[in-house]
C-alpha positions as CSV (number, residue, x, y, z in Angstrom):
1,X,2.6,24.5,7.2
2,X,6.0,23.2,6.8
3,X,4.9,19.6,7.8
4,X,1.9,19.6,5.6
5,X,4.5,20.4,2.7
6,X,6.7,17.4,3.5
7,X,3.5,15.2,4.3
8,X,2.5,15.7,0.6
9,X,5.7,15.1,-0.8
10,X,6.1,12.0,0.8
11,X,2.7,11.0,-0.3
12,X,3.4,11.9,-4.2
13,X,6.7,9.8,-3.9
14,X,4.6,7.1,-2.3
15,X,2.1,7.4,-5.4
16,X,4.5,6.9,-7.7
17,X,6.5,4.1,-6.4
18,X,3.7,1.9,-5.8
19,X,1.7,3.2,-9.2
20,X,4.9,2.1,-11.3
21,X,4.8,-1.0,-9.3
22,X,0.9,-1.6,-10.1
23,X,1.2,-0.9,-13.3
24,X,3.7,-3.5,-14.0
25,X,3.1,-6.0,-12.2
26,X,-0.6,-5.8,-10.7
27,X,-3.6,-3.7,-12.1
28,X,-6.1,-0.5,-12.0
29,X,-7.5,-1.6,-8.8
30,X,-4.7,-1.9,-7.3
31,X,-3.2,1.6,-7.4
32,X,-6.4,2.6,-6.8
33,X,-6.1,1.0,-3.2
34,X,-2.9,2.0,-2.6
35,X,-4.1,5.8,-3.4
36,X,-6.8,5.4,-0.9
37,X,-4.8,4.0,1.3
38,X,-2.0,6.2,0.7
39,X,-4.8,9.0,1.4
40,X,-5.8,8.0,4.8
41,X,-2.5,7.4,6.3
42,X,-1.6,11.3,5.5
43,X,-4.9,12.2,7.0
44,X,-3.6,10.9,10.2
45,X,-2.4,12.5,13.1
46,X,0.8,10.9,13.4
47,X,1.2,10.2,9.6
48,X,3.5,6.7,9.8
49,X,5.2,7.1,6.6
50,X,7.1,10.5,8.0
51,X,9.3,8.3,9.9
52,X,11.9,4.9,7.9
53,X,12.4,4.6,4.3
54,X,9.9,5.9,1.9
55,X,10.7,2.7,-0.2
56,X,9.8,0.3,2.9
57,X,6.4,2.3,3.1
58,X,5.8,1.6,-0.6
59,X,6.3,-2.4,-0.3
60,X,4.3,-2.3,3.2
61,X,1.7,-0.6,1.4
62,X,1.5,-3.0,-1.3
63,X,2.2,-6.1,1.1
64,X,-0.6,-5.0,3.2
65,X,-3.2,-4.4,0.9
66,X,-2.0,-8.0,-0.9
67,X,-2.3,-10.0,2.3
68,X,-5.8,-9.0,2.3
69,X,-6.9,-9.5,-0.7
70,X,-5.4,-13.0,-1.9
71,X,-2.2,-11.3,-3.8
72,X,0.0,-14.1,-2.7
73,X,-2.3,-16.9,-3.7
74,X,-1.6,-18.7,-6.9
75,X,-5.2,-19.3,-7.4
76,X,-6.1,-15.6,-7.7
77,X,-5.4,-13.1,-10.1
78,X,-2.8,-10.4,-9.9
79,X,-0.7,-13.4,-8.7
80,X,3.2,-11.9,-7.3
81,X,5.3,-13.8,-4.6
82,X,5.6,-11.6,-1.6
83,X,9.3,-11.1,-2.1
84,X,9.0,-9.7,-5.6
85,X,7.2,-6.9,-4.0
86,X,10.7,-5.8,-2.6
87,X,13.2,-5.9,-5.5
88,X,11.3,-3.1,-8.0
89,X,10.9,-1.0,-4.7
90,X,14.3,-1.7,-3.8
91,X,13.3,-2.8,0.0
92,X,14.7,-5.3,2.3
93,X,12.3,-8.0,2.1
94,X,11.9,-8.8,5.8
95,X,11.5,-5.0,6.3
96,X,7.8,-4.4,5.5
97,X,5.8,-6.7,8.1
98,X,6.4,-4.7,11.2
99,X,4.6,-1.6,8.9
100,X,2.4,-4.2,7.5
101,X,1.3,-4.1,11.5
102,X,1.0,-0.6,11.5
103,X,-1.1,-0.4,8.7
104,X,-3.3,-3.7,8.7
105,X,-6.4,-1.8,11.6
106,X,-6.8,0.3,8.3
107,X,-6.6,-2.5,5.8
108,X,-8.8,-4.7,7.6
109,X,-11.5,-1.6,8.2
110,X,-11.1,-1.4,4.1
111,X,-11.9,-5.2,3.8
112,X,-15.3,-5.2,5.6
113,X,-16.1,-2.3,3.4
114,X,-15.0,-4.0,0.1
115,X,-17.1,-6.8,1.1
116,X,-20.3,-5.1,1.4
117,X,-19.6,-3.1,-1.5
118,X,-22.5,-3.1,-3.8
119,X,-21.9,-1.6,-7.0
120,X,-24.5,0.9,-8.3
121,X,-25.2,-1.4,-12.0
């Protein structure tokens, strides 16, 4: 019981880093991934973001979903350079990629998905 308490307070302190981060610098859609993803890793068994900073799970969050979806490429919109992830989540920028690691199985399950996904219109 104790752990499920902590596991959701971590997870609401990870919603709201990376949703004030989304909201300045990104969009909707993008906090909505994050709260997916956010989501899933608490539904693991060994829930990842228990353990190391809570702000180097918010920029790994937000790194990891951006690698996958073209956030670093000028040519795409939400454009951000990786490293201004880090400095309104107050991480060290060479922090997040060995989470990124951790988290990219789920991110690239979540791609195939997004690909196929045909909007009921």
């Amino acid at each position: 019981m104790k752990d499920k308490t902590i596991i959701e307070e971590k997870a609401q302190k990870l919603l709201e880093m990376t949703g004030m981060f989304c909201r300045e610098y990104l969009d909707e859609d993008y906090k909505q991934l994050c709260a997916k993803l956010i989501g899933k890793m608490s539904r693991k068994r060994g829930v990842p973001f228990l353990s190391g900073r809570i702000e180097i799970w918010a920029a790994a969050v937000v790194y990891a979903l951006g690698s996958i979806n073209f956030l670093f490429d000028k040519s795409f919109k939400p454009y951000v350079r990786p490293l201004m992830i880090f400095a309104p989540i107050s991480a060290h920028p060479k922090a997040p990629p060995p989470r990124k690691r951790k988290l990219s199985g789920i991110c690239s399950r979540w791609a195939i998905i997004i690909k196929n996904f045909q909007p009921n219109i």
